[in-house]
N, C-alpha and C positions, 0 to 999 in steps of 0.2 A: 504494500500500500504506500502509496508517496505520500510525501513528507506534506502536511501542512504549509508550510513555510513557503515552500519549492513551488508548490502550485501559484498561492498567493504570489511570489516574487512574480511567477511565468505570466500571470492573469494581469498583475500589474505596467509590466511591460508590455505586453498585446494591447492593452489599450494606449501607455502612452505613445507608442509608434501609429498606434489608430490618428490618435490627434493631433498628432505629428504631422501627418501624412495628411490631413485635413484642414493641414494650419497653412503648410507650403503649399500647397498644388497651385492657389491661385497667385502665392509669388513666382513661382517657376512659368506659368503663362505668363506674367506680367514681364516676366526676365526674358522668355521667347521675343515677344511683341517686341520690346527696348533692342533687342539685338537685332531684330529684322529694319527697324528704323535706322539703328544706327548703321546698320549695313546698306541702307539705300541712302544715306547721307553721305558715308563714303565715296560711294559708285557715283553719287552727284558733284561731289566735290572735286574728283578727280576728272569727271567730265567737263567742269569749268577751270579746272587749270589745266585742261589741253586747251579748251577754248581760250584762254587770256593766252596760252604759249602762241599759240597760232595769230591771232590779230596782232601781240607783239610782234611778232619775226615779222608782217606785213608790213606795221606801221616803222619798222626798222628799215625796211625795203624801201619802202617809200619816201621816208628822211633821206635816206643814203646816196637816193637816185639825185642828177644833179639838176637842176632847173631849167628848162629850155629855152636858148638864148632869146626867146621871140616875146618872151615876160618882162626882158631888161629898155624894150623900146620905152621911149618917153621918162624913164626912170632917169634922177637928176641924182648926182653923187657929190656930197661935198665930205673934204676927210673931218672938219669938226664934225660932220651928222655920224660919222662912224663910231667917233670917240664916245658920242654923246650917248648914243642908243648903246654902247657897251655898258658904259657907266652906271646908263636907267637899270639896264637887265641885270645889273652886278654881276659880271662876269670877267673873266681873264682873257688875257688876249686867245689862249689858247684853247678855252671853252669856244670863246665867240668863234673862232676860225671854222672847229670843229663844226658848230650848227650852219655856219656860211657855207662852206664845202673847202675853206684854202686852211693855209697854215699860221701860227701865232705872228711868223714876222713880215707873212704877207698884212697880216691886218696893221700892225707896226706901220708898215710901209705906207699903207692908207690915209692911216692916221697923222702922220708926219706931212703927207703929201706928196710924201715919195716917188710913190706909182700913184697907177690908176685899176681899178677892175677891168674884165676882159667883160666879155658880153654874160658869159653865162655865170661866173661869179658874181654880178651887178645883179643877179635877177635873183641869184641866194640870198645877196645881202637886201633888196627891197623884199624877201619874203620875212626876214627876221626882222624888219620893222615892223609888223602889224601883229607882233607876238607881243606876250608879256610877260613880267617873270616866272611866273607858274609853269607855262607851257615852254618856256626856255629851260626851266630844269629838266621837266619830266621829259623832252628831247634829250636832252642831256644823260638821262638816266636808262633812257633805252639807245642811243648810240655806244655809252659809252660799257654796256652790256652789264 
C-alpha cells in the first residue's frame, strides 16, 4: 500500500503543473504573436534599408555626374560671388570644390581671380548657388561616402 505522504506529494504536484500549465499557455501565445511581429518588423526594416541603399547610390550618381555645359549660358561669374557663397554655406575650399565638381585650389584660383570656370564647371558652380547649408552637407555626406 503506498505511502500516504507519496501520494499527497504526487497529487500535489499534478495539480501544480495543472496550473502551471494554465497560467502560461496564454503567455506562450502572446510570446508566438511578439515574435511573428517582431519578425515582420525585421523583414520591413531590412527592406527599407535596401531601399534608402538604392536611392542613395542614385542620388550619389546623380551628384557625381557633371552638369551640362548648356546650364552655364547666361550664368555671370564674379570671384567675390564665389568666396561669398563658400562662406554663406560654411564650407572649405575643398568641400566646396568637391560639391562644384573641380579641386580646393581651382576654387582658390577663382576666388583670387586667378582663373576663370570653363563652361561646365560655371554651371556646377551656379547649381551650388541655389542650395543651402542643409542640402550642402547632406551632399556632402553622400559624396563623400
Amino acid at each position: 500500500m503506498p505511502d500516504v505522504a507519496t501520494v499527497l506529494k504526487e497529487e500535489i504536484t499534478r495539480l501544480a503543473r495543472k496550473e502551471v500549465k494554465q497560467q502560461v499557455a496564454p503567455l506562450n501565445k502572446t510570446l508566438a504573436e511578439q515574435r511573428r511581429t517582431i519578425a515582420g518588423l525585421k523583414r520591413e526594416v531590412a527592406s527599407l534599408a535596401r531601399n534608402q541603399a538604392f536611392l542613395q547610390q542614385q542620388e550619389k550618381r546623380r551628384l557625381s555626374e557633371a552638369p551640362k555645359a548648356s546650364a552655364a549660358k547666361g550664368v555671370r561669374f564674379s570671384p567675390r560671388w564665389v568666396e561669398a557663397d563658400r562662406k554663406r554655406l560654411g564650407l572649405s575650399a575643398k568641400d566646396y570644390g568637391l560639391l562644384v565638381g573641380v579641386s580646393a585650389q581651382t576654387i582658390y584660383g577663382w576666388e583670387s581671380g586667378k582663373s576663370k570656370p570653363r563652361a561646365t564647371a560655371l554651371a556646377g558652380w551656379a547649381n551650388m548657388r541655389s542650395i543651402g547649408k542643409r542640402e550642402a552637407s547632406r551632399r556632402l555626406e553622400l559624396l563623400d561616402g
